[in-house]
FINUKE-732462 format. One record per residue (C-alpha): x, y, z. Coordinates in steps of 0.02 Angstrom, whole numbers, always signed. Layout:
N
<r><X>X</X><Y>Y</Y><Z>Z</Z></r>
...
***
This chain:
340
<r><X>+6326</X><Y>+6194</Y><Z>+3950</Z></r>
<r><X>+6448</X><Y>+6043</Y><Z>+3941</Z></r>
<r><X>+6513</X><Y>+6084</Y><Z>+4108</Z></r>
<r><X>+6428</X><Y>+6074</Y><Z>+4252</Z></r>
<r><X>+6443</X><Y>+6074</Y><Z>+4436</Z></r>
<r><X>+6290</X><Y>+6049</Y><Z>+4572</Z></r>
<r><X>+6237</X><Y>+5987</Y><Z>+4718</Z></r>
<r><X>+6101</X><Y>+5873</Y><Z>+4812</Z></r>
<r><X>+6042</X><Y>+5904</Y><Z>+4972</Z></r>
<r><X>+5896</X><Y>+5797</Y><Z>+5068</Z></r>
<r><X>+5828</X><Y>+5824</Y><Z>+5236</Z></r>
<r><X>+5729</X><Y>+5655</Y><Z>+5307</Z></r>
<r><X>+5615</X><Y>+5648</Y><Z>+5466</Z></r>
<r><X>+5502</X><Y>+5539</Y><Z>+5529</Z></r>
<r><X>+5370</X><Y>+5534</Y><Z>+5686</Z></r>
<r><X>+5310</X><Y>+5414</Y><Z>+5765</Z></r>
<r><X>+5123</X><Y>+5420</Y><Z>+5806</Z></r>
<r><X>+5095</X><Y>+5271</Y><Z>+5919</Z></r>
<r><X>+5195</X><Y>+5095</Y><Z>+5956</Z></r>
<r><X>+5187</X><Y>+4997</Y><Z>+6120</Z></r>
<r><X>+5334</X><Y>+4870</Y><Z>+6166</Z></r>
<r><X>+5208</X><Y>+4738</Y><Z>+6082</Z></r>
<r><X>+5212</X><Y>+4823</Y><Z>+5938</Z></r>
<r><X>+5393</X><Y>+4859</Y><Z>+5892</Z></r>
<r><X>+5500</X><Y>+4784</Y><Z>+5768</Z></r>
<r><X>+5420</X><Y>+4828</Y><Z>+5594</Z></r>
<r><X>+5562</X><Y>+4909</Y><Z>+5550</Z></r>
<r><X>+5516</X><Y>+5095</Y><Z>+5566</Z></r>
<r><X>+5627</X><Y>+5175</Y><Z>+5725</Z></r>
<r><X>+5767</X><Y>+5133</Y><Z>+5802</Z></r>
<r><X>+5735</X><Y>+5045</Y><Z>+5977</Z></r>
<r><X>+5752</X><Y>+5149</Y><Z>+6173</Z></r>
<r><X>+5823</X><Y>+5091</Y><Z>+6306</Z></r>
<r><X>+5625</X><Y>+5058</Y><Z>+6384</Z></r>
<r><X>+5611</X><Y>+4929</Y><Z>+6228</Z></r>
<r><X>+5508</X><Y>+5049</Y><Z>+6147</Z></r>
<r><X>+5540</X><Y>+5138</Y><Z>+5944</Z></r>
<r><X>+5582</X><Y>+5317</Y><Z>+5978</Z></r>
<r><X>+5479</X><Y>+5449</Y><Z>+5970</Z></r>
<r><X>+5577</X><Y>+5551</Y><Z>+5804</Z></r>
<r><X>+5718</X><Y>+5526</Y><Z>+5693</Z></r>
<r><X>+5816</X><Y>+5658</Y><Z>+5581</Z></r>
<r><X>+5945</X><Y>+5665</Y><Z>+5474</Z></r>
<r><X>+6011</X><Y>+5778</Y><Z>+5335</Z></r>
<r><X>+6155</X><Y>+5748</Y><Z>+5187</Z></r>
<r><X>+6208</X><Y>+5783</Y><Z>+5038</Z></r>
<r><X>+6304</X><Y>+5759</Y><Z>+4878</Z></r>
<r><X>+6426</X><Y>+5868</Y><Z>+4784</Z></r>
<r><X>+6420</X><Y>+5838</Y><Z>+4571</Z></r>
<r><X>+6504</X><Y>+5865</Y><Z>+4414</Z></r>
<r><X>+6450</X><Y>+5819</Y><Z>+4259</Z></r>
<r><X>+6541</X><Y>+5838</Y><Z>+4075</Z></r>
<r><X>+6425</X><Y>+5827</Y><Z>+3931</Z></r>
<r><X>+6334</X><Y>+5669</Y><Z>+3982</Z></r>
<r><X>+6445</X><Y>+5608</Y><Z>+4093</Z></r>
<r><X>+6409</X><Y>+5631</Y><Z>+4289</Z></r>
<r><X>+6527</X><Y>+5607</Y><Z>+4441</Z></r>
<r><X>+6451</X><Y>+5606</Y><Z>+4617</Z></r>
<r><X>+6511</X><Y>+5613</Y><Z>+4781</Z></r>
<r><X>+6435</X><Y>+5607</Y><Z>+4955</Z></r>
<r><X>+6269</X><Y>+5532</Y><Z>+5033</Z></r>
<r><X>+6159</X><Y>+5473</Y><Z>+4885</Z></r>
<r><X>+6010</X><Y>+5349</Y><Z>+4850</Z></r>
<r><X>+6105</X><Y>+5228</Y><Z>+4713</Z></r>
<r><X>+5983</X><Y>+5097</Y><Z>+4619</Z></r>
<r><X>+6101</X><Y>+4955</Y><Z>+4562</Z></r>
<r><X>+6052</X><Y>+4778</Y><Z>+4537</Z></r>
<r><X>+6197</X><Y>+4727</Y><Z>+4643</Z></r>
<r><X>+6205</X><Y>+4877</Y><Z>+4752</Z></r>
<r><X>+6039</X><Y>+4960</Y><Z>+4795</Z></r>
<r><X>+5971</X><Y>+5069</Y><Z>+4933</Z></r>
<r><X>+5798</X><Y>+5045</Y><Z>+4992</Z></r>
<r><X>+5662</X><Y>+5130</Y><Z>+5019</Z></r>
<r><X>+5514</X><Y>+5039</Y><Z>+5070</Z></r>
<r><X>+5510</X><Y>+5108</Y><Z>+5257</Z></r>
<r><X>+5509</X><Y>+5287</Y><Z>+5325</Z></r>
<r><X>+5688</X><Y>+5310</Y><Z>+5326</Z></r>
<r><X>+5748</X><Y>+5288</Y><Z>+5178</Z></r>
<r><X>+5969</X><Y>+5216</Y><Z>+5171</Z></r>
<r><X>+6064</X><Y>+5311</Y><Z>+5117</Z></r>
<r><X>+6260</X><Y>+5254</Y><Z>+5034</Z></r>
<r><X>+6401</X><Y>+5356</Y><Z>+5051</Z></r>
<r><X>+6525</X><Y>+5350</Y><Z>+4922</Z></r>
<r><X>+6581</X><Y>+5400</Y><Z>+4732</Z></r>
<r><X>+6484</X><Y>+5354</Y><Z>+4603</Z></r>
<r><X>+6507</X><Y>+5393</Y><Z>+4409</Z></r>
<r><X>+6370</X><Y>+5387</Y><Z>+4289</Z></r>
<r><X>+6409</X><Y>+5385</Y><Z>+4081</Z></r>
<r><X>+6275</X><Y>+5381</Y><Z>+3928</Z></r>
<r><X>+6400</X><Y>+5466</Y><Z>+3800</Z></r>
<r><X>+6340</X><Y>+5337</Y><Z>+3687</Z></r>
<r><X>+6167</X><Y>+5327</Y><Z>+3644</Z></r>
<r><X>+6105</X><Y>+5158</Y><Z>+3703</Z></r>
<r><X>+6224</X><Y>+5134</Y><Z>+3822</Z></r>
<r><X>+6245</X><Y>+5168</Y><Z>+4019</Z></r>
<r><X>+6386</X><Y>+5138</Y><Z>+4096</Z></r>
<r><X>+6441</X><Y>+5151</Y><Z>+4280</Z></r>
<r><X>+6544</X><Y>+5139</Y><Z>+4411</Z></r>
<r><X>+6562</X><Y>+5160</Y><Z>+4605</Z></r>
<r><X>+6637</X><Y>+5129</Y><Z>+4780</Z></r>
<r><X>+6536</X><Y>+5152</Y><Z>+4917</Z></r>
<r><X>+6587</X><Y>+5146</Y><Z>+5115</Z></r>
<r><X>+6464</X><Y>+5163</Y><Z>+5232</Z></r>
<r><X>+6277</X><Y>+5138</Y><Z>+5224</Z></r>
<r><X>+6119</X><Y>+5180</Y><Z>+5324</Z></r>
<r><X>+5995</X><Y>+5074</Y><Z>+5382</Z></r>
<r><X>+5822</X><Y>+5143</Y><Z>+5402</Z></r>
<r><X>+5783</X><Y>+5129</Y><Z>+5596</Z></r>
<r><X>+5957</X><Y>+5248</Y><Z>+5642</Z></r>
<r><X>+5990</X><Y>+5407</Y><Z>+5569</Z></r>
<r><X>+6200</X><Y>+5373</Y><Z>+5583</Z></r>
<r><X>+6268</X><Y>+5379</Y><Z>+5434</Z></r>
<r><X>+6385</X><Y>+5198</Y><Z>+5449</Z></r>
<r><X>+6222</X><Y>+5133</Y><Z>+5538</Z></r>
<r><X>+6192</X><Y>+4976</Y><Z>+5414</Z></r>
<r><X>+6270</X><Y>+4811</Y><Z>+5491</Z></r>
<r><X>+6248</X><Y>+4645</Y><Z>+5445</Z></r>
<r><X>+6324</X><Y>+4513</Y><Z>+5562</Z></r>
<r><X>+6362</X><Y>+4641</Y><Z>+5678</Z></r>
<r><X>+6482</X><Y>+4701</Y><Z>+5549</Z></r>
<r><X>+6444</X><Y>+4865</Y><Z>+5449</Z></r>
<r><X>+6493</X><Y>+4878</Y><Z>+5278</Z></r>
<r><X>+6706</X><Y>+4903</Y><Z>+5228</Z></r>
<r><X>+6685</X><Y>+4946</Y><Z>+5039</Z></r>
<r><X>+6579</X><Y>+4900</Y><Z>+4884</Z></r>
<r><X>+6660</X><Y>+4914</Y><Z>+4724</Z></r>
<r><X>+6535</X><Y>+4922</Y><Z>+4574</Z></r>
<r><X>+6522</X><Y>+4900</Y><Z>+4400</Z></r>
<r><X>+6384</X><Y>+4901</Y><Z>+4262</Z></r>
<r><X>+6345</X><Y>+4888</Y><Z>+4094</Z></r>
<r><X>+6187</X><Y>+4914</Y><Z>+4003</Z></r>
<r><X>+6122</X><Y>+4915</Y><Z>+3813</Z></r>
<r><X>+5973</X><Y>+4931</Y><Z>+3707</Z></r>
<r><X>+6012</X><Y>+4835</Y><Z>+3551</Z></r>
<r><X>+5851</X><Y>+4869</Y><Z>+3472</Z></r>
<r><X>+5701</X><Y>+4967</Y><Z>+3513</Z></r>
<r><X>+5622</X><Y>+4824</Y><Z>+3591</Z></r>
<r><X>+5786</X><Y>+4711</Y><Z>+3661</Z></r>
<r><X>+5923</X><Y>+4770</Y><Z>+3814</Z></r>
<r><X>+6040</X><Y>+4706</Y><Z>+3912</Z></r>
<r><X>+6118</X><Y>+4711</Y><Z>+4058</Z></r>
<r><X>+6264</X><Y>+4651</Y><Z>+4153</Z></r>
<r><X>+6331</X><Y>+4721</Y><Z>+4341</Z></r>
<r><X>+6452</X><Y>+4659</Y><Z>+4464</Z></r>
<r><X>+6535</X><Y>+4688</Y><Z>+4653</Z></r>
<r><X>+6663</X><Y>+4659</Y><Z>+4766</Z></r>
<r><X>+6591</X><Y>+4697</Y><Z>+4948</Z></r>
<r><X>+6742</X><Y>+4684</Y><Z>+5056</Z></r>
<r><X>+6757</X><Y>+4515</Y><Z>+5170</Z></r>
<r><X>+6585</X><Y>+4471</Y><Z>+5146</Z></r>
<r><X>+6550</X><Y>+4440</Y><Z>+4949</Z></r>
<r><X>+6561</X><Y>+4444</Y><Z>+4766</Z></r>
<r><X>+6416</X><Y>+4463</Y><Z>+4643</Z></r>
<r><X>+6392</X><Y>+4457</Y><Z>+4445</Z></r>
<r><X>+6208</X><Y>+4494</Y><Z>+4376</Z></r>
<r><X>+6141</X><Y>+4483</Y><Z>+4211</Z></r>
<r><X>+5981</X><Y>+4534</Y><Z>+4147</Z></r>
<r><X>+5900</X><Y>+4503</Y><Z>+3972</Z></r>
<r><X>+5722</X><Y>+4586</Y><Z>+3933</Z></r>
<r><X>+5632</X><Y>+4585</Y><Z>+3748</Z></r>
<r><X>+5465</X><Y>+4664</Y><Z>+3714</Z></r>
<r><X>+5366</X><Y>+4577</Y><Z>+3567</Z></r>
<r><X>+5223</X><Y>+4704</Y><Z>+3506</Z></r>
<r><X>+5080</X><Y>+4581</Y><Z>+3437</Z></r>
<r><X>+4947</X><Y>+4703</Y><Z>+3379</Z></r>
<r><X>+4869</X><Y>+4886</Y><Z>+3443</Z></r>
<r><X>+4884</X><Y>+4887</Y><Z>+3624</Z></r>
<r><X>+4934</X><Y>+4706</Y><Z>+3639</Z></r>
<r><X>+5113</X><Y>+4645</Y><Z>+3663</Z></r>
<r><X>+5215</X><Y>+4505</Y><Z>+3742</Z></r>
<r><X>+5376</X><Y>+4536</Y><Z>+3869</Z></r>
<r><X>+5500</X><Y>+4448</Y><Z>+3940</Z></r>
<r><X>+5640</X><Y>+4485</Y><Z>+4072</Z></r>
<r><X>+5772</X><Y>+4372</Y><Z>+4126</Z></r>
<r><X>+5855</X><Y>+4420</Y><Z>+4273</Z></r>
<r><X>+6026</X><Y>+4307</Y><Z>+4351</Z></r>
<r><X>+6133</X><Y>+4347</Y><Z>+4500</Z></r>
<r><X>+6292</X><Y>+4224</Y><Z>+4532</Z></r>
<r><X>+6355</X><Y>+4272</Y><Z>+4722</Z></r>
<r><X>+6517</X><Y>+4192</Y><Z>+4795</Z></r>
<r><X>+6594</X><Y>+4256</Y><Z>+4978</Z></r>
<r><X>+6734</X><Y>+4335</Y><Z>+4981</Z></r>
<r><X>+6874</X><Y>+4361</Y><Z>+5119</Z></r>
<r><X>+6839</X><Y>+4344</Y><Z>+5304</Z></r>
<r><X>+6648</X><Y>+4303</Y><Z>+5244</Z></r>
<r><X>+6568</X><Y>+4404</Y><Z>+5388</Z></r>
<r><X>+6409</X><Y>+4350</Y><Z>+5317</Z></r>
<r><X>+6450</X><Y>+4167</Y><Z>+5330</Z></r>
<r><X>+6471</X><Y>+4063</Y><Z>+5179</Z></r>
<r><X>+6376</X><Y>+4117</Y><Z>+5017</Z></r>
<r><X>+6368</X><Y>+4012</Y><Z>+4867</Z></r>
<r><X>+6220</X><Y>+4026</Y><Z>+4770</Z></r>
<r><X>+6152</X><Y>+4049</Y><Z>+4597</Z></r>
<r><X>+5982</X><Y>+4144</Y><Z>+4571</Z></r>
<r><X>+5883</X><Y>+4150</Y><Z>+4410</Z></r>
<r><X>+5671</X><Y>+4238</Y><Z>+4379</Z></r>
<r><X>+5597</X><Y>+4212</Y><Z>+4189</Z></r>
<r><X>+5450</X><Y>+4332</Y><Z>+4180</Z></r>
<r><X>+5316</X><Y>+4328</Y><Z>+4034</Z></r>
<r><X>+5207</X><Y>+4479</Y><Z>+4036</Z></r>
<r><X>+5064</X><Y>+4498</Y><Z>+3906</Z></r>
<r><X>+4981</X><Y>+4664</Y><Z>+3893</Z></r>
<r><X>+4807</X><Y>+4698</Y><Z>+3831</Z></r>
<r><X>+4739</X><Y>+4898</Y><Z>+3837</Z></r>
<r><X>+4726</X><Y>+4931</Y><Z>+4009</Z></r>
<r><X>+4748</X><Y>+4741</Y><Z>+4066</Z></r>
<r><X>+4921</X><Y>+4645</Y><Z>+4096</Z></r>
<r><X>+4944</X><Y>+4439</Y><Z>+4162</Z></r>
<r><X>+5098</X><Y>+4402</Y><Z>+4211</Z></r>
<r><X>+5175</X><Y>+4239</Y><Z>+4261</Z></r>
<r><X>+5353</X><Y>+4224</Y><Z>+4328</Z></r>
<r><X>+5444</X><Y>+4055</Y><Z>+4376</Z></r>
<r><X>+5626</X><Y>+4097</Y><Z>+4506</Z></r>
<r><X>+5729</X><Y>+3967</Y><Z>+4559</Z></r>
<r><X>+5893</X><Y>+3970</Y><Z>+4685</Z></r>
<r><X>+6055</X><Y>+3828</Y><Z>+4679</Z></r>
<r><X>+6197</X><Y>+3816</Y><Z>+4757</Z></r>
<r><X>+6267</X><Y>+3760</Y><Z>+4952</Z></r>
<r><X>+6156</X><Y>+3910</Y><Z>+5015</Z></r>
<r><X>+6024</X><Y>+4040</Y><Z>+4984</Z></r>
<r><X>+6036</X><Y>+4187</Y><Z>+4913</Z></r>
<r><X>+6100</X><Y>+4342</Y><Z>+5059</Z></r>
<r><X>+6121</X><Y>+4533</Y><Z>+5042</Z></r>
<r><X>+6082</X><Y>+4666</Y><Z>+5155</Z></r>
<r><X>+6278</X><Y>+4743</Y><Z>+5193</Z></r>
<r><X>+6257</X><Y>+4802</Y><Z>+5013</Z></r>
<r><X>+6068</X><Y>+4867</Y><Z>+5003</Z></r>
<r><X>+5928</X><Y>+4807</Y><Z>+5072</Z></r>
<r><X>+5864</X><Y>+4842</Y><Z>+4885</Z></r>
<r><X>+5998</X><Y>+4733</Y><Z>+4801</Z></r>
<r><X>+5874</X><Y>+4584</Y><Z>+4758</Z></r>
<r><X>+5803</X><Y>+4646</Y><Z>+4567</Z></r>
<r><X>+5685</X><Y>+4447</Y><Z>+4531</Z></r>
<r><X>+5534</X><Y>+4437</Y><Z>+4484</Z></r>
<r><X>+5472</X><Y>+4339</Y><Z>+4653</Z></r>
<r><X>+5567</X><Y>+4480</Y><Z>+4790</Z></r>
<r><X>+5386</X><Y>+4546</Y><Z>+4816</Z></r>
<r><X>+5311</X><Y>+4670</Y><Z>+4959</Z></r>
<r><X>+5359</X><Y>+4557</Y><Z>+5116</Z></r>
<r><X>+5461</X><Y>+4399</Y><Z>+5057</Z></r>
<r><X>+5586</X><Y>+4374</Y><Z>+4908</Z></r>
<r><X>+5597</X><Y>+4169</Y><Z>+4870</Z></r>
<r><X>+5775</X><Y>+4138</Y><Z>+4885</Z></r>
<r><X>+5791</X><Y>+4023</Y><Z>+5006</Z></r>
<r><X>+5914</X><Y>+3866</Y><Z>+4979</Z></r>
<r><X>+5857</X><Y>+3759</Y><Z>+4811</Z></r>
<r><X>+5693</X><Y>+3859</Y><Z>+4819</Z></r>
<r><X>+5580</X><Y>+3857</Y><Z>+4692</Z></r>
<r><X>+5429</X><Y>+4002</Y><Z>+4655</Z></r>
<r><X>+5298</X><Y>+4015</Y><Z>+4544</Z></r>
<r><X>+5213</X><Y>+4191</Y><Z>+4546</Z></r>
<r><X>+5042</X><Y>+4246</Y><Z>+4452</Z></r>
<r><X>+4995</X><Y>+4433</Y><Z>+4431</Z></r>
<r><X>+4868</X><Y>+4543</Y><Z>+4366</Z></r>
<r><X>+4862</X><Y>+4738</Y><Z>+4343</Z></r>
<r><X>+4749</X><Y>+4832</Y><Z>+4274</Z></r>
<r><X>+4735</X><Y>+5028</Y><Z>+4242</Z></r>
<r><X>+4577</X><Y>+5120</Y><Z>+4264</Z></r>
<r><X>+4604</X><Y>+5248</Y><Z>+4163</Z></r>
<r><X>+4550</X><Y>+5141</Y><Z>+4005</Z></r>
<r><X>+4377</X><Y>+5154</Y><Z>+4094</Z></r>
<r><X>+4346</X><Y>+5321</Y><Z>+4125</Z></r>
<r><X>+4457</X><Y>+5340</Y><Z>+4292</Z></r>
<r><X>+4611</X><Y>+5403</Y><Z>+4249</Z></r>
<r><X>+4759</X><Y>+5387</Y><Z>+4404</Z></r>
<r><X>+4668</X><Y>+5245</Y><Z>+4472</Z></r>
<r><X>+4775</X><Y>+5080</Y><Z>+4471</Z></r>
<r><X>+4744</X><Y>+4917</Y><Z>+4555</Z></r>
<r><X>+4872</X><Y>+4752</Y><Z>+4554</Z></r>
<r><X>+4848</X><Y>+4585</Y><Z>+4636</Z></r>
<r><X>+4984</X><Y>+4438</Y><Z>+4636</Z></r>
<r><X>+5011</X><Y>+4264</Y><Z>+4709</Z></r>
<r><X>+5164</X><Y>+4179</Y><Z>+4747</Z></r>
<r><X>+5185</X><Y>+3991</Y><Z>+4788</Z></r>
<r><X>+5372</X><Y>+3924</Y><Z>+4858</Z></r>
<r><X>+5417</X><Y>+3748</Y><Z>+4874</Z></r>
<r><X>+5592</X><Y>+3636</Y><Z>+4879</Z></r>
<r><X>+5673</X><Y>+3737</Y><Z>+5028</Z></r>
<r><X>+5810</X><Y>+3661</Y><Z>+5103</Z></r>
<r><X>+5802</X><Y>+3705</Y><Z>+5299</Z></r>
<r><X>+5929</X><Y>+3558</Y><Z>+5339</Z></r>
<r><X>+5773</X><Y>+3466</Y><Z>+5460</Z></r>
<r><X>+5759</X><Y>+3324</Y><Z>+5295</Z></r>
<r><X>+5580</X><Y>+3415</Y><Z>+5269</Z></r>
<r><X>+5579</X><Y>+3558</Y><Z>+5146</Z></r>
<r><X>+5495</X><Y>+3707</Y><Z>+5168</Z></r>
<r><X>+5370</X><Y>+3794</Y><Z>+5073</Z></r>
<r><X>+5313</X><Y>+3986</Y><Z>+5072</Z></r>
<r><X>+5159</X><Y>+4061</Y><Z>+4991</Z></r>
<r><X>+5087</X><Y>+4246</Y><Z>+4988</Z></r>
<r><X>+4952</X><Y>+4348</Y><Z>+4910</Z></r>
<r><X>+4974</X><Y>+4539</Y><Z>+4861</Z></r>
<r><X>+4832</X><Y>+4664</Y><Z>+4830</Z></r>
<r><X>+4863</X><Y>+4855</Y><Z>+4791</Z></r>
<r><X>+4765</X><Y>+4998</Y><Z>+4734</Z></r>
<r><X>+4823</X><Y>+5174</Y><Z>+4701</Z></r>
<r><X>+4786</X><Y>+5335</Y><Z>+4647</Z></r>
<r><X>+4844</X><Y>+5488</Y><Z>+4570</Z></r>
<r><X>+4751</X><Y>+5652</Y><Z>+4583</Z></r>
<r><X>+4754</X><Y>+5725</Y><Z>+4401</Z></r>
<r><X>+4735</X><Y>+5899</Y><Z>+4414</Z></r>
<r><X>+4695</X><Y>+6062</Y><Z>+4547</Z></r>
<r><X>+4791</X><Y>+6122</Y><Z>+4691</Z></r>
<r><X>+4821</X><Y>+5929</Y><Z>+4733</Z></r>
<r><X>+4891</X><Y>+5870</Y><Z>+4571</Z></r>
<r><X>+4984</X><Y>+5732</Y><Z>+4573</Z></r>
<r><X>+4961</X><Y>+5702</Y><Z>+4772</Z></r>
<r><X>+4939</X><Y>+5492</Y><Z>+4787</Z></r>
<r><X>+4867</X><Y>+5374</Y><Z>+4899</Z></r>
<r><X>+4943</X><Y>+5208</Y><Z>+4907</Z></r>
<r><X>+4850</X><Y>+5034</Y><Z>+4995</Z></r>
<r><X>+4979</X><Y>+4888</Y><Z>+4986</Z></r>
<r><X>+4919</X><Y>+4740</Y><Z>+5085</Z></r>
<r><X>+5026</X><Y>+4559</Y><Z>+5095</Z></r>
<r><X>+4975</X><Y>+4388</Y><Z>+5179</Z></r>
<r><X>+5130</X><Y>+4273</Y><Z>+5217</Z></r>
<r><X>+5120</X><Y>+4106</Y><Z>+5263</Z></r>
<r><X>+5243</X><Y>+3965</Y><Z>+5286</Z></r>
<r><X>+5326</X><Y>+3828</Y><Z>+5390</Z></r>
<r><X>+5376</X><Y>+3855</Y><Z>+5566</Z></r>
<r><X>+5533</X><Y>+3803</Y><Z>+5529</Z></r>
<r><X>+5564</X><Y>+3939</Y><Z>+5389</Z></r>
<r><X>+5487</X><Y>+4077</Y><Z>+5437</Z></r>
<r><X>+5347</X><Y>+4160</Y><Z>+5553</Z></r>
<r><X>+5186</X><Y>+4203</Y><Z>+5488</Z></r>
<r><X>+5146</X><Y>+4391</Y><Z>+5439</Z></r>
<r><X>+4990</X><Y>+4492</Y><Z>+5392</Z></r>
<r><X>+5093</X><Y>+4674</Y><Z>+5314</Z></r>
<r><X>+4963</X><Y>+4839</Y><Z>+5286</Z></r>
<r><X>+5038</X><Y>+4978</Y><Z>+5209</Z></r>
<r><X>+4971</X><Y>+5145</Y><Z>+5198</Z></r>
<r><X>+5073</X><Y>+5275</Y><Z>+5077</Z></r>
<r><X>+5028</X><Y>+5439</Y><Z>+5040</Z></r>
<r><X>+5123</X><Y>+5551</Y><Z>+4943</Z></r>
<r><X>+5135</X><Y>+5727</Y><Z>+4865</Z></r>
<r><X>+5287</X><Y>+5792</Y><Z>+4751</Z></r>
<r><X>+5299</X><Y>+5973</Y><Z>+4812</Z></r>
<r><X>+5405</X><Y>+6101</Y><Z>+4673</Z></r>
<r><X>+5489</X><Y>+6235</Y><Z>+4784</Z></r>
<r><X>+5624</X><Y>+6288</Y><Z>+4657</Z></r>
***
């Protein structure tokens, strides 16, 4: 009908099967007093909703996907925001939106204000967004915040598809974040412009992509308080996002889908990523690189439809005085169970 009322509910564990004091710190549990990640973590929430006609009004512990407020989900735990968030598409094309979150979980403690940043969890993040599809093949995008005492964001995002001939066509996305602090700047100072331009040319089951990002301004780039998610470039890739101070990244990708040859659900991507120009404040700057490789599949039909296997595996490697180095194998497996 054009009135309705519901609720989500989501119950999240995790167990840990093995992880020595030498091998904590990926991010997975929260840490014992012995040094260790402990042994299981729970938690439950859930959101109360109303919607009128297309219109949708949530409150409680949600996942939100913003580009300048976004939860993440790329460990165990997922976070998890707590706050009001309001959802329109009464016009066709166009999305709008609107929130104000206060508190956030991070995803090695089940507490529900557990997300800190400076040692300071979050006060309030005030959202806004705007998005349209002007044409069939051309949208738009613009979002902003205003994350209590630590900083203010505007993003803006641009992306055209150009159809050439059967199964060929030509993209391009244009993503730009402008971040300023704001009040007591519990984050310390933030002052930093960040721009991706990605061309993407798509041939049957075959797609090259090349991306160039590049970051201005006194400092890098910083988030975190308001997502660990809120980073939506075309160079913040499976271990390292490019947005250190006057960084520059070039990235080069290829995907290709198997179905095309006879194995359908079968999907494999590989990308490299070259940084250069950081500023580290030593006179030398800094440069990054890492390689990407993933395969997946999708069962396609029987009792284990849809079940997937995920292999995501990332070599980092860069200056001493920017970051460590870091070999990153991923394992996901997962199966979309119906039980309503």
């Amino acid at each position: 009908g054009t009135v309705g009322v519901g609720v989500d509910v989501h119950s999240l564990s995790s167990i840990k099967i093995d992880s020595g004091r030498g091998r904590y710190g990926t991010g997975q549990f929260g840490k014992t007093d012995s040094g260790r990640g402990d042994d299981t973590q729970t938690e439950v929430g859930g959101a109360i909703k109303f919607r009128i006609s297309d219109t949708v009004l949530k409150y409680g512990n949600q996942f939100v996907g913003s580009p300048v407020f976004s939860t993440d989900d790329s460990r165990i735990l997922p976070e998890v925001a707590t706050g009001t968030y309001l959802v329109s598409n009464e016009i066709e094309g166009l999305e709008l939106s609107a929130g104000r979150f206060t508190a956030i979980s991070n995803q090695t403690n089940t507490g529900r204000d557990s997300n800190t940043q400076s040692g300071e969890t979050l006060k309030s993040a005030n959202i806004f967004g705007a998005s349209y599809s002007f044409t069939e093949n051309f949208s738009g995008a613009f979002h902003a915040s205003d994350v209590e005492d630590f900083w203010k964001k505007k993003y803006v995002n641009l992306n055209y598809n150009l159809p050439l001939a059967e199964e060929q066509a030509l993209n391009f996305d244009f993503n730009y974040y402008k971040s300023d602090d704001e009040g007591q700047k519990l984050a310390g100072e933030l002052d930093n412009k960040l721009w991706s331009l990605a061309t993407a040319y798509s041939l049957g089951a075959h797609k090259f992509t090349l991306a160039y990002q590049r970051s201005s301004g006194d400092t890098g780039y910083n988030y975190g308080i308001d997502g660990n998610g809120t980073i939506w470039t075309s160079n913040s890739v499976q271990y390292s996002d490019f947005i250190g101070k006057d960084e520059r990244s070039w990235q080069v990708r290829y995907d290709i889908n198997m179905a095309t040859y006879g194995v359908p659900g079968l999907s494999f991507m590989t990308r490299y990523i070259t940084g250069d120009n950081i500023d580290v404040g030593t006179g030398t700057d800094a440069k990054e690189h890492e390689l990407d490789i993933e395969a997946k599949y999708v069962i396609q039909e029987g009792a284990a439809k849809d079940l997937s296997f995920r292999i995501r595996n990332a070599t980092y490697r860069a200056n001493s005085s920017y970051d460590n180095d870091n070999n990153d194998f991923r394992l996901i497996v997962e199966y979309p169970l119906s039980v309503l």
